[in-house]
C-alpha positions in Angstrom: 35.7 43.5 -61.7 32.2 44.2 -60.6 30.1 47.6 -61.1 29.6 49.3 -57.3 26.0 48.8 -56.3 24.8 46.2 -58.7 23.9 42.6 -58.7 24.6 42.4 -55.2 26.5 38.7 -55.4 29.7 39.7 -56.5 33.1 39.6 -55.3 36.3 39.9 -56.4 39.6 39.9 -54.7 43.0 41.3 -55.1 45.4 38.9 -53.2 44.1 38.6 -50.0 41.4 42.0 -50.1 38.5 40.7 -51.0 36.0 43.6 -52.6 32.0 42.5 -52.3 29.1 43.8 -54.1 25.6 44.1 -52.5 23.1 46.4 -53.7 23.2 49.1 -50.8 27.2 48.3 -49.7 30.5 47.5 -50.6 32.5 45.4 -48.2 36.3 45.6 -48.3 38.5 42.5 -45.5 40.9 40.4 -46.2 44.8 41.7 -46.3 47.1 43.2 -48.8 50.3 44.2 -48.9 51.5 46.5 -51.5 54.9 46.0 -52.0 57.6 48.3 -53.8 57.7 46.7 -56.8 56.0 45.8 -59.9 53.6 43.3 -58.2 52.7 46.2 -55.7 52.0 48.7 -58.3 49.7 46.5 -60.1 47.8 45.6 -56.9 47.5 49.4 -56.0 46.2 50.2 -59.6 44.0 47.8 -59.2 42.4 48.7 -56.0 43.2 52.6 -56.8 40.9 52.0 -60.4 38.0 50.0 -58.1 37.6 52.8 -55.5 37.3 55.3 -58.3 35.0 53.4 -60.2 32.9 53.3 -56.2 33.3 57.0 -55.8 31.9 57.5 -59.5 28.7 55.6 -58.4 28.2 57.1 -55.3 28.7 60.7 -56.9 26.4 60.2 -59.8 23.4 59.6 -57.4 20.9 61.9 -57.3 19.0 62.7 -53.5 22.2 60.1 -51.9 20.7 60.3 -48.2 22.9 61.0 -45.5 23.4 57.6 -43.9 21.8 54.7 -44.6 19.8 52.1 -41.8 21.5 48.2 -42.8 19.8 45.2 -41.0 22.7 44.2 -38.8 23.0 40.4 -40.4 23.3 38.0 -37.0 26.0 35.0 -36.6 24.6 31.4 -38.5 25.4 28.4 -37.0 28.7 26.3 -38.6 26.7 23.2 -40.3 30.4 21.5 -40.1 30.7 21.5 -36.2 
């Protein structure tokens, strides 16, 4: 796993979530379905222990502004069409 917030050209994924790092985000899409059993319970450590680790960086800033402004990233043109 990653460290929230740094080296923003990370990513890892549990099943079908996929978790990625950039420097003044973290994105969270993809799918995953915890299921009642020992699979499921691994999967929701496993995303339980990354959002921790994300609230832990966020709460150890100091002067953490209210919202952030994020340069909406436009659509790029599919090279394979």
């Amino acid at each position: 796993m990653f460290k929230p917030f740094e080296n923003g050209t990370e990513s890892h994924a549990i099943h079908d979530l996929t978790l990625e790092n950039q420097e003044d985000c973290i994105s969270v899409y993809g799918n995953l379905q915890i299921t009642k059993d020992q699979a499921g319970l691994q999967a929701a450590k496993a995303l339980q222990a990354f959002m921790n680790e994300v609230v832990t960086a966020l709460e150890s800033r100091q002067n953490l502004p209210e919202k952030i402004e994020r340069q909406i990233e436009g659509e790029v043109e599919n090279p394979f069409l």
